[in-house]
Structure formats: structure tokens, C-alpha cells
Backbone as JSON, one array per atom type, in Angstrom:
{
  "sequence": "XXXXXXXXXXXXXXXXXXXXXXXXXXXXXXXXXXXXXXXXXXXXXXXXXXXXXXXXXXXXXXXXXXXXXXXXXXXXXXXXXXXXXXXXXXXXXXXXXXXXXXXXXXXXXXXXXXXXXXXXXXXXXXXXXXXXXXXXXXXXXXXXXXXXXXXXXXXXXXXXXXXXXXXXXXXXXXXXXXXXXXXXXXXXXXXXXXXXXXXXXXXXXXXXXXXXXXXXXXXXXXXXXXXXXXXXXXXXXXXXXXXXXXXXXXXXXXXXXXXX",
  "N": [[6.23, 3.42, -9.53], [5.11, 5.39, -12.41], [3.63, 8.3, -13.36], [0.81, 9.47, -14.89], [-1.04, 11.76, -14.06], [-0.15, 12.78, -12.1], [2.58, 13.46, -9.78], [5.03, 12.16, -7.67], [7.6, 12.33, -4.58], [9.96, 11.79, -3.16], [12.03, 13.04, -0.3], [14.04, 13.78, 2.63], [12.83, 12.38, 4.35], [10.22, 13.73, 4.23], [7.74, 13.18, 1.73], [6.3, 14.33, -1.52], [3.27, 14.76, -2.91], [2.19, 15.58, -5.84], [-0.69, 16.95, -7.74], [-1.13, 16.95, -11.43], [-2.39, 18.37, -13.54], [-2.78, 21.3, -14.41], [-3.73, 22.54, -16.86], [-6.24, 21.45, -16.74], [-7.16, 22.84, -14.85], [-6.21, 20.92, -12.7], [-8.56, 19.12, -12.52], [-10.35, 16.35, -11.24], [-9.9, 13.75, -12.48], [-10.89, 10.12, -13.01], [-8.51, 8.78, -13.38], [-6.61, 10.42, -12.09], [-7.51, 10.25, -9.4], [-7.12, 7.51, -8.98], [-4.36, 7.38, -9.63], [-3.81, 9.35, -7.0], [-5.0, 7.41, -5.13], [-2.73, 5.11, -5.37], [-0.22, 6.57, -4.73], [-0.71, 7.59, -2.46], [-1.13, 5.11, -0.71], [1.18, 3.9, -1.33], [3.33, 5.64, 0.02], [2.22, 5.51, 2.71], [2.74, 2.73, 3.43], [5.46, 3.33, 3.54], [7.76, 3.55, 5.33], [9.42, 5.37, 6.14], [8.69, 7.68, 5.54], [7.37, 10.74, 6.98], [6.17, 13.08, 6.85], [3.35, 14.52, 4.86], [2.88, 15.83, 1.75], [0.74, 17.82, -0.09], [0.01, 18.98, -2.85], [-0.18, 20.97, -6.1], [-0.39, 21.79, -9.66], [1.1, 24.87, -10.92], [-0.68, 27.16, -10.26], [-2.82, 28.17, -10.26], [-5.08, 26.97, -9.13], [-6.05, 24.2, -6.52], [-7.62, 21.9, -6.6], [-10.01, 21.94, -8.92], [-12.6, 20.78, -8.9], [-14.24, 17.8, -9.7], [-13.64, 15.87, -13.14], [-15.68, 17.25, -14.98], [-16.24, 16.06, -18.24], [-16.54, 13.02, -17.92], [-17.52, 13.17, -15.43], [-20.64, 13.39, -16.11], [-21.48, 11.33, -17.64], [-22.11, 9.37, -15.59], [-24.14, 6.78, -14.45], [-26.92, 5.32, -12.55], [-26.11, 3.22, -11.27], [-22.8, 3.46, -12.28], [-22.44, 5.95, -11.0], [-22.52, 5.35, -8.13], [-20.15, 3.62, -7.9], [-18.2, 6.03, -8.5], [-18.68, 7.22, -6.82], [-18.02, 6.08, -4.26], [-14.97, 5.28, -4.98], [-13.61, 7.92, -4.42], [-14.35, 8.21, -1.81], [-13.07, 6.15, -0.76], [-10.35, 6.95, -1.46], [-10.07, 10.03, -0.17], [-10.8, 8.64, 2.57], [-8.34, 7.08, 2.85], [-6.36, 8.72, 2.79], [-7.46, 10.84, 5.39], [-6.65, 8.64, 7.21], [-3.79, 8.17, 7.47], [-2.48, 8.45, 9.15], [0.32, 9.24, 9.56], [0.63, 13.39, 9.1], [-0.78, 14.98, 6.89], [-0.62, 17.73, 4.75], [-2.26, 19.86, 3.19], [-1.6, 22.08, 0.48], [-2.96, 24.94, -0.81], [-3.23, 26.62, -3.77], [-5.35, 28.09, -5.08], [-8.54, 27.56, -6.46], [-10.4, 25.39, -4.57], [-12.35, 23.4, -5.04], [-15.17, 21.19, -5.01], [-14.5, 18.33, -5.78], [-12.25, 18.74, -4.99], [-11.99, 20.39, -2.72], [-12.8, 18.45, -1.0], [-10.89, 16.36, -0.99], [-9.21, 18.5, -0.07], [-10.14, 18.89, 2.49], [-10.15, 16.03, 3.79], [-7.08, 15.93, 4.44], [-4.93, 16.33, 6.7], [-4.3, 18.97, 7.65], [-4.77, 22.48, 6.42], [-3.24, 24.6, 4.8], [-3.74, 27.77, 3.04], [-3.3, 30.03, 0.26], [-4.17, 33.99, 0.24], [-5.61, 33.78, -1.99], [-6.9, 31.83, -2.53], [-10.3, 29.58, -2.58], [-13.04, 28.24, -1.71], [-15.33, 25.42, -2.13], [-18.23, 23.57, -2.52], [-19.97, 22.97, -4.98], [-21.86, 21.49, -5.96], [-24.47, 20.75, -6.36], [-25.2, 22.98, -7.93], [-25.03, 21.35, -10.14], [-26.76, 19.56, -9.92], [-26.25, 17.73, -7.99], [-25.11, 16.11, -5.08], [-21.95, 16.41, -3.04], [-19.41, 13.74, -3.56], [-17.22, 12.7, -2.21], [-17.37, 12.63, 0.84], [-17.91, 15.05, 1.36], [-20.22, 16.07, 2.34], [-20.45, 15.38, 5.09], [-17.6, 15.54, 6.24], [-17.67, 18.3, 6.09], [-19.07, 19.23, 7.25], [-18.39, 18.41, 9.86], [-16.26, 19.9, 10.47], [-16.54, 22.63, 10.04], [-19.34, 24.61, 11.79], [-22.74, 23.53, 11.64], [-25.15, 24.36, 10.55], [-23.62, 26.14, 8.72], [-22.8, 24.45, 7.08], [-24.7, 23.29, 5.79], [-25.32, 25.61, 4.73], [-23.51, 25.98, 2.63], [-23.51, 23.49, 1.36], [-26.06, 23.57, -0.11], [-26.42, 26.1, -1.29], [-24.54, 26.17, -2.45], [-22.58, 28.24, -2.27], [-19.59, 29.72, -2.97], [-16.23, 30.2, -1.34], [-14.0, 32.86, 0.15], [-10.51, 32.73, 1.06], [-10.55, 34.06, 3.36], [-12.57, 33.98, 4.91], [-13.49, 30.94, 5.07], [-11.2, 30.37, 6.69], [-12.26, 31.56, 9.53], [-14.11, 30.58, 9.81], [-12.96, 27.77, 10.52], [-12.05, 25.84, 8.58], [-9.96, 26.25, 6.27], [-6.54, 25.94, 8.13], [-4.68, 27.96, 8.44], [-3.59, 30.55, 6.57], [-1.88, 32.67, 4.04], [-0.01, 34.98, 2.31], [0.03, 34.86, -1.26], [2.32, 34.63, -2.32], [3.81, 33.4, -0.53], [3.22, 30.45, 0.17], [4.54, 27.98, -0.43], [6.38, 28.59, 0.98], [5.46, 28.9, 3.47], [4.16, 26.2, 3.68], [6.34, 24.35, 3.58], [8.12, 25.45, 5.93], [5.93, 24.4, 8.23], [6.25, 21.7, 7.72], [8.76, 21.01, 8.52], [8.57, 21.6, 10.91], [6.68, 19.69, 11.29], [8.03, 17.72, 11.51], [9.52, 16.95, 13.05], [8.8, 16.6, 15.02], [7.89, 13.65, 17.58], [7.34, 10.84, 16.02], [5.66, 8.83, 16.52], [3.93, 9.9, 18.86], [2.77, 12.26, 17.42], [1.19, 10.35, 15.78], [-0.36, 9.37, 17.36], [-1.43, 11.94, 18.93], [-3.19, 12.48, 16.33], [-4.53, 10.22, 16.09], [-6.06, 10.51, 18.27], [-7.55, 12.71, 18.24], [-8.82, 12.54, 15.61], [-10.3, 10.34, 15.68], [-12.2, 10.22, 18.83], [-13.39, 11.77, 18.38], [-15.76, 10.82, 17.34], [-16.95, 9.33, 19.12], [-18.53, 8.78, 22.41], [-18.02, 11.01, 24.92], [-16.71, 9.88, 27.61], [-16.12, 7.39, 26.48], [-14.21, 8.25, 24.36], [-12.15, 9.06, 26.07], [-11.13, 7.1, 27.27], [-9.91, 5.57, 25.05], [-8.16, 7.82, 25.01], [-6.35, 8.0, 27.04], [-5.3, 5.13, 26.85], [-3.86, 5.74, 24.81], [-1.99, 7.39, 25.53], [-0.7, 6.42, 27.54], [0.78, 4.31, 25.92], [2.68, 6.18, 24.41], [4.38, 6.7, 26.66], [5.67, 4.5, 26.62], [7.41, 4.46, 24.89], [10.61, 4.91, 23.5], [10.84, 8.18, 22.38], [9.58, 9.33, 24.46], [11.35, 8.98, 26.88], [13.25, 10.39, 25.9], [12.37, 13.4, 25.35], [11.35, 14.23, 27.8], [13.33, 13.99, 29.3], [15.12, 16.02, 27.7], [13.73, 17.8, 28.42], [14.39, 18.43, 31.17], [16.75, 18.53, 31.35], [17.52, 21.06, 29.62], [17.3, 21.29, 27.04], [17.29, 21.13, 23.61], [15.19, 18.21, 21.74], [16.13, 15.09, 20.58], [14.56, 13.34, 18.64], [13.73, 9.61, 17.82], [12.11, 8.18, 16.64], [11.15, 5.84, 17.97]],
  "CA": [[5.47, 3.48, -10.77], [5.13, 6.59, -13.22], [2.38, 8.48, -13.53], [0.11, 10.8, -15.8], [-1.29, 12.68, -13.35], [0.1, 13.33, -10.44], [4.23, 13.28, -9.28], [5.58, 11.46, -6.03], [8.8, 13.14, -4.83], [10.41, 11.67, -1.52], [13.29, 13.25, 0.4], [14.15, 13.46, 3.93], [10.78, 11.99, 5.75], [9.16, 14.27, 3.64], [6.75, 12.98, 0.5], [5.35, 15.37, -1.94], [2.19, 14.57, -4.3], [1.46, 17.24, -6.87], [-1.58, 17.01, -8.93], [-0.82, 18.33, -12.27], [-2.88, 18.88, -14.44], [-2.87, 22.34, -14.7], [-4.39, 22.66, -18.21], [-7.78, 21.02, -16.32], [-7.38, 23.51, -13.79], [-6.37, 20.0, -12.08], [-9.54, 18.35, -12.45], [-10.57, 14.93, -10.84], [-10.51, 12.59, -13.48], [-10.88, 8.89, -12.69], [-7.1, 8.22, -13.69], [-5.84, 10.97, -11.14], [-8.08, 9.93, -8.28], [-6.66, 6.32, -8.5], [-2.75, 7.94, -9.31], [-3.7, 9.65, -6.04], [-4.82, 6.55, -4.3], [-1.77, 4.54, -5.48], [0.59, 7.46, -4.32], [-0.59, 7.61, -0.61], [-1.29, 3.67, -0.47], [2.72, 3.74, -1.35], [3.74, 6.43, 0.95], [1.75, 4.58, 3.98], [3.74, 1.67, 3.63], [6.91, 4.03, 3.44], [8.43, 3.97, 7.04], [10.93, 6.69, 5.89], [8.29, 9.25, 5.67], [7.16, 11.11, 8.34], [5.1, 14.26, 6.58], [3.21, 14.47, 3.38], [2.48, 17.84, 1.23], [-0.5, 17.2, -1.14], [0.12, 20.17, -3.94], [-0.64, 20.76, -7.16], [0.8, 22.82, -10.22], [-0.15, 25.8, -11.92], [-0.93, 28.07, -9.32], [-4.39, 28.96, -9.74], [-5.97, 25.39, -8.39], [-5.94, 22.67, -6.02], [-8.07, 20.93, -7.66], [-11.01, 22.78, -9.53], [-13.37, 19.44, -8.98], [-14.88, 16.57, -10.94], [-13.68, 15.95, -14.51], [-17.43, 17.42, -15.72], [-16.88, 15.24, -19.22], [-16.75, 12.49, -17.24], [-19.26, 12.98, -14.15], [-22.09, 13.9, -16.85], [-21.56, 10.08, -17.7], [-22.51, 8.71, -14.88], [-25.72, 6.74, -13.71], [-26.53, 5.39, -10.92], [-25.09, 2.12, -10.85], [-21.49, 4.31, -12.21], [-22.53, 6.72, -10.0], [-22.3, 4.65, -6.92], [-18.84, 3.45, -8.01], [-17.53, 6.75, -8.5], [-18.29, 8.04, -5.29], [-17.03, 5.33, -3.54], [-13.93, 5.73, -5.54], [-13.49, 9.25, -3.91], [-14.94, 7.83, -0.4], [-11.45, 5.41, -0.33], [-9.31, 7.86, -1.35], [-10.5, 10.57, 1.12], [-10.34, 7.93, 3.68], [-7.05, 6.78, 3.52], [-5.26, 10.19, 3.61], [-7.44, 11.16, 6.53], [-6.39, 7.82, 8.34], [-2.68, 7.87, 6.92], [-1.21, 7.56, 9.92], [0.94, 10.9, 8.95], [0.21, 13.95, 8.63], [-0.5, 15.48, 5.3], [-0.66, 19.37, 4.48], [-3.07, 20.4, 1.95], [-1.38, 23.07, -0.32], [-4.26, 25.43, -1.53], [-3.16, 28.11, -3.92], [-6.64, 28.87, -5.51], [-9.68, 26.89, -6.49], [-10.42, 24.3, -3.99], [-14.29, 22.9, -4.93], [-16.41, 19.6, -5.35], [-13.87, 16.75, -4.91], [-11.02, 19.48, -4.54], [-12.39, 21.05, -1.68], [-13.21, 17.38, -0.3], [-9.95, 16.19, -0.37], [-8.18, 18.97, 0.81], [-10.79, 18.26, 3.92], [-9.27, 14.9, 4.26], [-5.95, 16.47, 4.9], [-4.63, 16.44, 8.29], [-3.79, 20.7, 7.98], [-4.75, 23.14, 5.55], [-2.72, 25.89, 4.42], [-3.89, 28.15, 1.28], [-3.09, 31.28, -0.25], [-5.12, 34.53, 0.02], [-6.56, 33.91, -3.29], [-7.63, 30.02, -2.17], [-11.76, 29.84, -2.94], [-13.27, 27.0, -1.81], [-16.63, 25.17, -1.99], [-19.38, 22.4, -2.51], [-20.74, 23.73, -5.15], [-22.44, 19.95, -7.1], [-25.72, 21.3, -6.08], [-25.53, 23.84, -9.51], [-24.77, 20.43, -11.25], [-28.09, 18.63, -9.87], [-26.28, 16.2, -7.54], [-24.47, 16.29, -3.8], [-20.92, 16.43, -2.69], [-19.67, 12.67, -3.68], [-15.92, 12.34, -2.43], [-17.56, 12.43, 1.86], [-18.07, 16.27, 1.65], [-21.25, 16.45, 3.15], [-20.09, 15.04, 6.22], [-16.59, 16.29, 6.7], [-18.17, 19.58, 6.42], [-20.34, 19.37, 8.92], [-17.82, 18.0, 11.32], [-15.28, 21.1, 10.5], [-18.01, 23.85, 10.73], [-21.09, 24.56, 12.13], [-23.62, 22.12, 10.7], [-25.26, 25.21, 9.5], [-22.9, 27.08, 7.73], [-22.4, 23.55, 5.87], [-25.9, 23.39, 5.49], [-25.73, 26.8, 3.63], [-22.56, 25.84, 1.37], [-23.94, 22.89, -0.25], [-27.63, 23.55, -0.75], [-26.49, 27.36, -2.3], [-23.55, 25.86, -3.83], [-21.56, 29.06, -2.56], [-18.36, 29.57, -3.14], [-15.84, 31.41, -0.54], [-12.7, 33.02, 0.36], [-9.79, 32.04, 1.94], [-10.22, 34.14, 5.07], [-14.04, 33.8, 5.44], [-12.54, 29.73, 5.27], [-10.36, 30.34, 8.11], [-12.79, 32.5, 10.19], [-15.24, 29.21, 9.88], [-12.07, 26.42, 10.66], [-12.05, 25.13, 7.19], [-8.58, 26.41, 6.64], [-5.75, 26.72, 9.23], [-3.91, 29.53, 8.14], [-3.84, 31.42, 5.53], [-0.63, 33.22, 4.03], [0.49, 35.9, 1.07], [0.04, 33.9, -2.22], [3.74, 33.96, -2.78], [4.83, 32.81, 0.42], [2.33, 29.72, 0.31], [5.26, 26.82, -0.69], [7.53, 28.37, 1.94], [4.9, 28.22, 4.3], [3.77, 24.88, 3.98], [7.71, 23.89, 3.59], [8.1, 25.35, 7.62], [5.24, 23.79, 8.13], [6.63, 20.14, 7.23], [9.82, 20.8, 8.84], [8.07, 21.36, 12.18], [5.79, 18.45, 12.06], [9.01, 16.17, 11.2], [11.21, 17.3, 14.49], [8.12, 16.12, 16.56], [8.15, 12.62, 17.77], [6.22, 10.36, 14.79], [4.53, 7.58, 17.35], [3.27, 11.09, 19.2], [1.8, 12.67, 16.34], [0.18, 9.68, 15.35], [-1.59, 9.29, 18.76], [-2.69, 13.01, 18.5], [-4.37, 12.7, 15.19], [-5.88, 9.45, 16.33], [-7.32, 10.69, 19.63], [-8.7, 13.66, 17.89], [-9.85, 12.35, 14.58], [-11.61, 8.84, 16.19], [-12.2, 10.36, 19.56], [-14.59, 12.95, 18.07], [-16.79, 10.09, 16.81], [-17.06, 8.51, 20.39], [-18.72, 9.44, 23.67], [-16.86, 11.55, 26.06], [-16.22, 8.71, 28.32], [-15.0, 6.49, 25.71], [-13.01, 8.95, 24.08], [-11.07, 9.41, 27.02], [-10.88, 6.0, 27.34], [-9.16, 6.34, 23.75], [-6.91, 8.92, 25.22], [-5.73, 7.47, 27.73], [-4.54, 3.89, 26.12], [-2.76, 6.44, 23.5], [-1.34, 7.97, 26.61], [-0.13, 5.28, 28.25], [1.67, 3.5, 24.52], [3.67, 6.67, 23.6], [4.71, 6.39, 27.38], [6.87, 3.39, 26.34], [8.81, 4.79, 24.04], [12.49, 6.04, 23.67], [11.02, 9.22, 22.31], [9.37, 10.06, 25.39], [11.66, 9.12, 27.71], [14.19, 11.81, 24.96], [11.59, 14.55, 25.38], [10.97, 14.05, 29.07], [15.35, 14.44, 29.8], [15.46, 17.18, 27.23], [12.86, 18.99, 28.92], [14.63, 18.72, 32.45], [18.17, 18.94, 30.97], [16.81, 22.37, 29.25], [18.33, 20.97, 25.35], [16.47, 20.48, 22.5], [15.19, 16.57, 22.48], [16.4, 14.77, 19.48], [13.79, 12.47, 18.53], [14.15, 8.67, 16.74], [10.98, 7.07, 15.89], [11.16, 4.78, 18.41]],
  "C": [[5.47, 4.9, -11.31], [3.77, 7.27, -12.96], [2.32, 9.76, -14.15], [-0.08, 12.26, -15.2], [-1.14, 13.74, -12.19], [2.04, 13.0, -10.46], [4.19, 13.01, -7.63], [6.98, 12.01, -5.78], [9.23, 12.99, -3.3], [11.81, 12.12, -1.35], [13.07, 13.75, 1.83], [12.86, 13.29, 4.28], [9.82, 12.37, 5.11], [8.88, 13.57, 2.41], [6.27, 14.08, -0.21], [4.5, 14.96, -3.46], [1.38, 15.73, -4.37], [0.26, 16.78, -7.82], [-1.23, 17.5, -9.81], [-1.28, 17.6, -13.57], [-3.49, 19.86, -14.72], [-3.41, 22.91, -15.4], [-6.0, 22.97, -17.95], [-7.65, 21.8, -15.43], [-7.06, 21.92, -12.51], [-7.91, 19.21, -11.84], [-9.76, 17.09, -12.19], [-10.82, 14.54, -11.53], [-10.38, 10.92, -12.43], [-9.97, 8.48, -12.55], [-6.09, 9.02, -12.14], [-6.58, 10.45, -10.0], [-7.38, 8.59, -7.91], [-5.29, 6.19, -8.3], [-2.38, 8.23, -7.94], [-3.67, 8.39, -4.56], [-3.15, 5.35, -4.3], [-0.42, 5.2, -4.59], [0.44, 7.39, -2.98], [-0.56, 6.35, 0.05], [0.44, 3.61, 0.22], [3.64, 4.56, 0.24], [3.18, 6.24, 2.86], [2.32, 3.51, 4.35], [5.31, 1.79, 3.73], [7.08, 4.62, 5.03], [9.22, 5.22, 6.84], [10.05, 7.87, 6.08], [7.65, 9.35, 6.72], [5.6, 12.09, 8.38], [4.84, 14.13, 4.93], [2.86, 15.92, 3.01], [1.78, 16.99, -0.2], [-1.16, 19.07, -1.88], [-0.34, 20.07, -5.08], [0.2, 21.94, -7.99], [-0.2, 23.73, -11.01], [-0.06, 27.07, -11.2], [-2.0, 28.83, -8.9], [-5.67, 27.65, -9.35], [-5.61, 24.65, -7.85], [-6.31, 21.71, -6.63], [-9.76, 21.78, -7.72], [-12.32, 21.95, -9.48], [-13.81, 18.56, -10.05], [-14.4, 17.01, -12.09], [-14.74, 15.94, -15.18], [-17.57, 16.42, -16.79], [-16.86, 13.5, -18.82], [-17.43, 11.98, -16.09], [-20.33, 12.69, -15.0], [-21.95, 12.46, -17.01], [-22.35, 8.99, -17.0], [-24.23, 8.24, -14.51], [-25.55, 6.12, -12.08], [-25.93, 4.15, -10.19], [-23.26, 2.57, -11.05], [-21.4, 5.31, -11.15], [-21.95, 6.37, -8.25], [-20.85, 5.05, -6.7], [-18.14, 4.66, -7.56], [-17.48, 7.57, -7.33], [-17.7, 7.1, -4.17], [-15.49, 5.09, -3.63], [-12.81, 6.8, -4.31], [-13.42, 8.89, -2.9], [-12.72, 7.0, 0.21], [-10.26, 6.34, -0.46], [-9.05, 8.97, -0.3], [-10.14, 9.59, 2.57], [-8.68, 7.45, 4.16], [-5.73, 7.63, 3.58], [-5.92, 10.18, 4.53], [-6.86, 10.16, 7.74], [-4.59, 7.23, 8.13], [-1.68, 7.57, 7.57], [-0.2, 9.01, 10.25], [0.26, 12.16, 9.02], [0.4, 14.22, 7.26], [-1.27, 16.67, 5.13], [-1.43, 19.18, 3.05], [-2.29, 21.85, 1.81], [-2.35, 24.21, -1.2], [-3.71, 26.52, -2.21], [-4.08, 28.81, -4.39], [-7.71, 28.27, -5.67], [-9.31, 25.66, -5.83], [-12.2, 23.54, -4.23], [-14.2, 21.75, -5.5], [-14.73, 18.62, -5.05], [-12.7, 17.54, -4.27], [-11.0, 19.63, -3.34], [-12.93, 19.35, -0.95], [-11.63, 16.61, 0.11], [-9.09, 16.91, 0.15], [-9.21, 19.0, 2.15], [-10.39, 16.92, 4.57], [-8.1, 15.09, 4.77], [-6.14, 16.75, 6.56], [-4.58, 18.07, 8.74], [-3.99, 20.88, 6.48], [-4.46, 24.46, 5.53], [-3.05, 26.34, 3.26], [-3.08, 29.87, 1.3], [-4.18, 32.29, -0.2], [-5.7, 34.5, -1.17], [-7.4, 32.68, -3.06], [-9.28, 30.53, -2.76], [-12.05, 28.31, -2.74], [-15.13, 27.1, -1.41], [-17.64, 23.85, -2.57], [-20.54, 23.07, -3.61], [-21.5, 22.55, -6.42], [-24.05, 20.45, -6.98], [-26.65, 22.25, -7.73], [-25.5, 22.55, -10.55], [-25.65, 19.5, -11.03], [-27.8, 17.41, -8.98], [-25.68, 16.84, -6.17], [-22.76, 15.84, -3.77], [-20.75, 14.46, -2.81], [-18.82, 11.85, -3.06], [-16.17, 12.32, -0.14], [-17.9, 14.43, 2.06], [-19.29, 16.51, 2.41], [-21.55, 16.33, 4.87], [-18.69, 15.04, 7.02], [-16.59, 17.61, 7.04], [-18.49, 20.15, 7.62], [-19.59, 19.41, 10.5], [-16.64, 19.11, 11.42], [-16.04, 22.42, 10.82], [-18.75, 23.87, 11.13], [-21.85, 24.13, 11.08], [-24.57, 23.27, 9.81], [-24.78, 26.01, 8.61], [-22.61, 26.05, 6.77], [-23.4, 23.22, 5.01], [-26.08, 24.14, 3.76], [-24.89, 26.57, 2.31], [-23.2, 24.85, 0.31], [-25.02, 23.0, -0.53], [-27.54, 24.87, -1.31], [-25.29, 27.12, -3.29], [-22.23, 27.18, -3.77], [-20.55, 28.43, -2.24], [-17.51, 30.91, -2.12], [-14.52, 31.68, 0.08], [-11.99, 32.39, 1.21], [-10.0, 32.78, 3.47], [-11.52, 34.06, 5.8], [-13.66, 31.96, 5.97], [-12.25, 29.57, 6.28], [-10.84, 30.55, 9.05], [-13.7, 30.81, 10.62], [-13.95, 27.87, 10.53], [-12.08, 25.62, 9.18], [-10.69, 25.34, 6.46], [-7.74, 26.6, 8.33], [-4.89, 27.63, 9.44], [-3.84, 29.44, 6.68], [-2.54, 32.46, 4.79], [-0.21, 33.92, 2.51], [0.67, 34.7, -0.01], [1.75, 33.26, -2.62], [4.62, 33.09, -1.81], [3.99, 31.21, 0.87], [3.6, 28.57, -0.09], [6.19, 27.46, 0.5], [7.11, 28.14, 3.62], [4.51, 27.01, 5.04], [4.91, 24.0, 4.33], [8.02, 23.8, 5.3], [7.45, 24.79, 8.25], [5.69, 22.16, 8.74], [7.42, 19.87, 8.1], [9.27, 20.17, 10.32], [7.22, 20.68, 12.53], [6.58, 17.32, 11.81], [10.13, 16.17, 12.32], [10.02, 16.75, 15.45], [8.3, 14.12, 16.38], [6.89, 11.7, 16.77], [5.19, 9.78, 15.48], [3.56, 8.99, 18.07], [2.33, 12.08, 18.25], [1.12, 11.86, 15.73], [-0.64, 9.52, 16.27], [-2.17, 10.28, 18.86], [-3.92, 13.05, 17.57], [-5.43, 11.47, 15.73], [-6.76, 9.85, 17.4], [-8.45, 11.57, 18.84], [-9.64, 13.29, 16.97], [-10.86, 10.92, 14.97], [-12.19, 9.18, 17.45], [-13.28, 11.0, 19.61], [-15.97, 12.59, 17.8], [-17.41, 9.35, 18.07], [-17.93, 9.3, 21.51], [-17.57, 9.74, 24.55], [-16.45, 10.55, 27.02], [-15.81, 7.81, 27.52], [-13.84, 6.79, 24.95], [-12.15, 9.33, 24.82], [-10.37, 8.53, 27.22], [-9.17, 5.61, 26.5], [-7.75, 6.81, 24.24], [-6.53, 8.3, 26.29], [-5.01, 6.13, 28.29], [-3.21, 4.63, 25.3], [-1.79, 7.29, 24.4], [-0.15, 7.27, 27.12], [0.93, 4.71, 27.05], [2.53, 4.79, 24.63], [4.65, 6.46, 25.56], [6.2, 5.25, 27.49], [7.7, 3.49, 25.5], [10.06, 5.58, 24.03], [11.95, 7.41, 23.23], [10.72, 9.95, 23.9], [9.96, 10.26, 26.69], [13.27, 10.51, 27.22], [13.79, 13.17, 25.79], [11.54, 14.72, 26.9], [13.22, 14.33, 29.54], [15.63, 15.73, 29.21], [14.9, 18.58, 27.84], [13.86, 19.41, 30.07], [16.08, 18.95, 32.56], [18.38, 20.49, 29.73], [17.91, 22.12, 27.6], [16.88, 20.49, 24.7], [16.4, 18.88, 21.89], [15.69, 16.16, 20.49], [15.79, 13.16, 19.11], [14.14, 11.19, 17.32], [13.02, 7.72, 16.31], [10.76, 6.15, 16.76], [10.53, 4.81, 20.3]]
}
């Protein structure tokens, strides 16, 4: 399908969805939020890919948050909607199966800064700026921010972001876990590019059992999350990659992994 808002752009394994609307500083309108859900829906059902990169154009935003002439709209029966909206979208990048790289080159806030928290890895630029800042606009984080937060930082430092609404650099960001690196504004697409490469040479069924142990594992008791881990242990076990990785290791060659 086409789209207004956003571009889809598959080659080798790799996917790449750009936000662009640059103009809006990329702003969450209603139309791009559902472009976005359509785009990763697609790319979930796309065996071919392996890694996603979730960019945007312009160079001074990820996404700058909420389309304001549009939020102000809302009551509270729209209201609902629209954060549930956000809630699905958020959800089904973080559970995509894939990873997917958040691209940050400058403003990351209110839904921005929520979905690049959904992202499996976040890379920005020293200029990045991110934050929760709906609080100045009379309402709360709508897109799961209040509770992705929490679970990436200390519950107080998330505390402090959305009830002051600050806003804060990329390496204060990093210092907290809210980015994972951080890199010279210009070298931020070649970053994320190495990046891609090296999460598409690892074995796919293996990187999907990491993200799941960690990201469902975290929600569990330590005895059931082990539990967890050690079903996801046992499955990649059966596969041709691991018996690859496991010869390459002991035949001292680099393993040449097939999905399988």
C-alpha cells in the first residue's frame, strides 16, 4: 500500500519505516499512527525480514509528539480511543518478534518518546532530547509511557519526568538506560546501519528467544521466569542454527546462520 505519512523500504532482511513529516516536526497525527501500525503489522508477517530501523526525515525529530490540532479535540470518550490507538501500536513493535532500532536524531517527546520506548534498541544523536512532557498540556503520557518508563528507569526519575514535564539530553538519556548509545549527529544513520547488519548475522529464532525471555520474563517471578528461560533454551536447542554456531565455535570459523 502507499502512504502519506510514513515510507516502507525492504531490502536484504532489513525493513526501514521513516516517518516523514518533517514540516510537523513529524508529529503524531491519527493517519501516521495507523500508516505506522499498517507498516509493522506488514513487516511481521514478512518472513524475509529479520531487522527493522524505525527513522524519520528531516533531521531535527523523531517524532516531536501528538498532532496538538488534533489532541485538543479530544474528550473522553475520543480520548479513550486515541490512546488505545497508540497502546496497539506501541505494543506490536515491542512484541514484533524482530528487533527494531529506534533512529533518534533530535526531538523524541509525548508519543515520540513513547514509541521510540517500544523499540527493541535505541540509538540517537548527541542532539536527541527526549521527554513526557503532556503534563504542560493538562493530561498524562497516552501511547503506554507512563509505564514503559518506569520499567526502563528508576521509578523515580520517571516519576520526576512526567509530573515536571522535563525535557532531557541525549547523554543524561543514556546515563539513566533510556537510550543505548549515543553517537556524533552525523554518524547516527551509519551507526544504526552497523547496528542492523550485526543484529541480521545473529541467528533470528535466537534473537527472538532473547527479546522474549527478557521483555516477558521481567513481568514474571524469578522462578517462573526461569521457567520461561529455560523452555526458550531448550527450543533454539533444536535448531540447525545452533547446531551451525555450536561446530563453528569448535571448528574456530565464523557460523553461517539460516533461519532454521
Amino acid at each position: 500500500m502507499s502512504y502519506e505519512c510514513i515510507k516502507l523500504e525492504k531490502s536484504d532482511r532489513l525493513a526501514r519505516i521513516t516517518i516523514n513529516r518533517p514540516d510537523k516536526l513529524n508529529a503524531l497525527n491519527i493517519k501516521t499512527v495507523l500508516e505506522l501500525t499498517d507498516a509493522f503489522t506488514d513487516v511481521k508477517a514478512d518472513r524475509s525480514i529479520g531487522v527493522v530501523i524505525l527513522g524519520s526525515e528531516g533531521g531535527k525529530a523523531f517524532a516531536a509528539g501528538a498532532d496538538i490540532s488534533e489532541l485538543q479535540k479530544q474528550d473522553m470518550l475520543s480520548g479513550k480511543e486515541f490512546s488505545e490507538r497508540g497502546h496497539r501500536l506501541c505494543n506490536l513493535i515491542e512484541n514484533l518478534g524482530k528487533p527494531v532500532i529506534a533512529a533518534i536524531p533530535g526531538f523524541a517527546l509525548g508519543g515520540g518518546c513513547e514509541i521510540a520506548m517500544a523499540c527493541t534498541l535505541r540509538v540517537a544523536s548527541e542532539k536527541a532530547k527526549l521527554g513526557q512532557p503532556e503534563i504542560n498540556l493538562g493530561t498524562i503520557p497516552g501511547y503506554g509511557g507512563t509505564q514503559r518508563l518506569a520499567r526502563l528507569i528508576p521509578r523515580g526519575v520517571a516519576m520526576d519526568l512526567v509530573l515536571t514535564g522535563r525535557i532531557i539530553g541525549a547523554e543524561e538519556a543514556k546515563q539513566l538506560g533510556l537510550l543505548n548509545r549515543v553517537v556524533p549527529h552525523d554518524e547516527l544513520d551509519s551507526a544504526v546501519d552497523e547496528l542492523a547488519a550485526q543484529l541480521l548475522s545473529k541467528p533470528p529464532f535466537a534473537l527472538q528467544a532473547n527479546m522474549e525471555a527478557v521483555l516477558h520474563g521481567t513481568e514474571l517471578s524469578y522462578e517462573e521466569a526461569c521457567r520461561v528461560e529455560a523452555n526458550l533454551f531448550a527450543m533454539t536447542c533444536g535448531t540447525e542454527d545452533f547446531s551451525e554456531g555450536m561446530s563453528a565455535f569448535l571448528e574456530k570459523r565464523e557460523a553461517t546462520f539460516k533461519g532454521r
